[in-house]
C-alpha positions in Angstrom: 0.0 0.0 0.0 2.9 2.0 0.6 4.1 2.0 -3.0 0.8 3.6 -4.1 1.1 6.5 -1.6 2.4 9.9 -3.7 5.7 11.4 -3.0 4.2 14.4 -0.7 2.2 11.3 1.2 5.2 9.5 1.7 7.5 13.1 2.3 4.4 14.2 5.2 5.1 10.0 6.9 8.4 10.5 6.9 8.5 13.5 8.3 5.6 12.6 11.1 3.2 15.6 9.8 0.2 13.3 9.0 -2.9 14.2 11.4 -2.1 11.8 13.9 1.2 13.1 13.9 0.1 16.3 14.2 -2.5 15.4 16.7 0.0 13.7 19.1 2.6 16.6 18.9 -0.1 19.1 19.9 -0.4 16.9 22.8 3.4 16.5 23.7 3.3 20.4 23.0 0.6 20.9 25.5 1.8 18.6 28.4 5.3 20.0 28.0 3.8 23.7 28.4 1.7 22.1 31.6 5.3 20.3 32.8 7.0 23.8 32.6 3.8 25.6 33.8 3.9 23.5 37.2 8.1 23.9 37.4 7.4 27.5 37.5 4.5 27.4 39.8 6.8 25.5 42.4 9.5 27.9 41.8 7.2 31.0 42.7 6.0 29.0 45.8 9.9 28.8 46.7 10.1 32.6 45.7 6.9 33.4 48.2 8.5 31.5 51.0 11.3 33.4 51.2 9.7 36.8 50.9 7.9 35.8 53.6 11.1 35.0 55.7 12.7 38.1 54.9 9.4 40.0 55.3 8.8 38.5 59.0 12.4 38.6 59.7 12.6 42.2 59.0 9.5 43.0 61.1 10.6 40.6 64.2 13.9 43.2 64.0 11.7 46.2 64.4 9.3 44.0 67.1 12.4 43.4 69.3 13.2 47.4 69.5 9.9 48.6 70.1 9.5 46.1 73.0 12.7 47.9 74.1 11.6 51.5 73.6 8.3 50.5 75.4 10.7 49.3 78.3 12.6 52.9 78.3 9.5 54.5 78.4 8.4 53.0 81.3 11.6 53.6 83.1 11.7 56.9 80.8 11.6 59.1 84.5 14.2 61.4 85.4 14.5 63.0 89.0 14.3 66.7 87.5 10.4 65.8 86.0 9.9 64.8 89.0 11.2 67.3 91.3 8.1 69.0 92.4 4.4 67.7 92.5 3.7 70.4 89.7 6.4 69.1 87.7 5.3 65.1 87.9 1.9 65.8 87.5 2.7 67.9 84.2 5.2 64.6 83.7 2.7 62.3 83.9 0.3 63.2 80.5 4.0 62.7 78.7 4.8 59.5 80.8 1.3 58.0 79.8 1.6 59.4 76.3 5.2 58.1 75.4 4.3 54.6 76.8 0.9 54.8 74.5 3.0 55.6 71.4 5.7 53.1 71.7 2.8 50.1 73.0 1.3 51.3 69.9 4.2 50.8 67.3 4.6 47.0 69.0 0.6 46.2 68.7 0.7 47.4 64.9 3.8 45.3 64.4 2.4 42.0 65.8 -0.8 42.8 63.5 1.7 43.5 60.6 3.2 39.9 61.5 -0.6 38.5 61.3 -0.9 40.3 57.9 2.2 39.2 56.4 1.1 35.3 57.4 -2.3 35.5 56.2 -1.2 36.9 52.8 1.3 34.3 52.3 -1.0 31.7 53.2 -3.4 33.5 50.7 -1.0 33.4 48.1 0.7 30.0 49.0 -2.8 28.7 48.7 -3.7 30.2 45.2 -0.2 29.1 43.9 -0.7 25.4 45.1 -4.5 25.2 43.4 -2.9 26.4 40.0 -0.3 23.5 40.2 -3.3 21.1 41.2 -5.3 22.0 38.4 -2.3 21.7 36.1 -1.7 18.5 37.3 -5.4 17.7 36.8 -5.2 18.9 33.2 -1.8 16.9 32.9 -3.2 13.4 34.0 -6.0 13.8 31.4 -3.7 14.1 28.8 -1.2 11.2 29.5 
């Protein structure tokens, strides 16, 4: 059967561009693409991880020195504001004041620390569900 195929028959077998050829090299096409697709996917989850380390790392820094400068506020008291009763109780709306400020600064970086976790679980969470469906899409095509 072979021998009655034409030249451009035989040219398009040999070269693998008949339609099942073509068919299946869509296919290898596609699931490569998905294979590169989910590579990526993981290396962006890799890439969000450490973000998040450097992010919480960063704010843990500034944690540890506001729970110091809350510290020296509270001990923030020298004997001249002090000296007479009018003096400490003019002190005493800066004392409260200072110690508000810097109990402030720590409470919104703990939140900040909440807010850099949830987003990253957000994220994480929305990158892991694109691989999934990739490797959904992959399995149907093997």
């Amino acid at each position: 059967m072979s021998t009655n195929l034409t030249i451009t028959e035989r040219v398009l077998a040999f070269l693998k561009l008949t339609d099942d050829a073509r068919i299946n090299a869509f296919y290898l096409k596609q699931q490569a693409q998905l294979n590169k697709d989910i590579k990526n996917l993981n290396k962006n989850l890799s890439i969000l991880k450490d973000q998040y380390d450097e992010t919480v790392e960063d704010i843990n820094e500034k944690l540890e020195d506001a729970k110091i400068r809350v510290e020296e506020a509270y001990e923030g008291v020298k004997p001249e504001d002090v000296a007479t009763n009018e003096k400490a109780s003019q002190f005493a709306d800066v004392y409260w004041n200072t110690i508000e400020e810097a109990e402030f600064v720590v409470s919104d970086l703990k939140n900040d620390l909440e807010s850099a976790l949830e987003n990253y679980e957000d994220e994480k969470k929305a990158v892991e569900e694109e691989i999934v469906e990739r490797q959904r899409r992959l399995s149907k095509l093997a």
